[in-house]
C-alpha positions in Angstrom: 80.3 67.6 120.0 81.9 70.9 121.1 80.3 74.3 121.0 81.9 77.5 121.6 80.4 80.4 123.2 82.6 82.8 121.1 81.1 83.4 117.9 82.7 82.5 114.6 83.0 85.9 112.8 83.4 88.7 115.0 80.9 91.1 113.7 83.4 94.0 113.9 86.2 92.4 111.5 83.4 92.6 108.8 82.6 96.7 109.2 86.4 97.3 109.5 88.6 98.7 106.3 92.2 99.0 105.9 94.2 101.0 103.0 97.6 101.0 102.2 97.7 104.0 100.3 95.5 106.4 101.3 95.0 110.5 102.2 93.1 111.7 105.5 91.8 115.3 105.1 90.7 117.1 107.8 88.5 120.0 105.9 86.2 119.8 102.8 88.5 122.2 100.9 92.0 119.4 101.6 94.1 122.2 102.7 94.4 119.7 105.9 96.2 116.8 105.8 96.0 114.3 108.6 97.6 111.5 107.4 99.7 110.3 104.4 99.7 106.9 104.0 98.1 103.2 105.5 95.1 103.3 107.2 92.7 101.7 109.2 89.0 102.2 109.4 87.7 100.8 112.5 83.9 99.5 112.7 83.2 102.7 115.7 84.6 105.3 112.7 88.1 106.2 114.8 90.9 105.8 112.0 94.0 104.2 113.0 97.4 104.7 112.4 100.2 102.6 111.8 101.7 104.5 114.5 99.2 102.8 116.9 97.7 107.0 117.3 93.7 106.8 116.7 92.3 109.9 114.4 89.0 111.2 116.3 85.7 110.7 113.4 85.0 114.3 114.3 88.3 115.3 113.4 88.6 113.4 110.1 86.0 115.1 107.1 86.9 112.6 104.3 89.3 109.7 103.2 90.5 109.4 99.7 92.3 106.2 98.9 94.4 104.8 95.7 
């Protein structure tokens, strides 16, 4: 019998969400766009790019995605 001392599932795959279409806004009112386009919610709230760049969760007030 083998056991691993990695887990299975790693935990932060499950709280992370990516979007192919989506808007980051950087005010309530959405006079600031961040970012046009695929996203990627990591499981610490940063929001990655596909340019590799990482949005700050303090800079980033809402997502909306299609």
């Amino acid at each position: 019998m083998v056991i691993s001392s990695e887990p299975a599932v790693d935990p932060a795959d499950l709280l992370e969400r990516a979007y192919d279409d989506a808007i980051v806004y950087g005010d309530i009112d959405g006079e600031t766009v961040l970012h046009e386009g695929p996203v990627r919610i990591l499981a610490n709230g940063w929001v990655e790019l596909p340019t590799d760049r990482l949005l700050s969760p303090d800079a980033v007030h809402h997502i909306d995605t299609q």
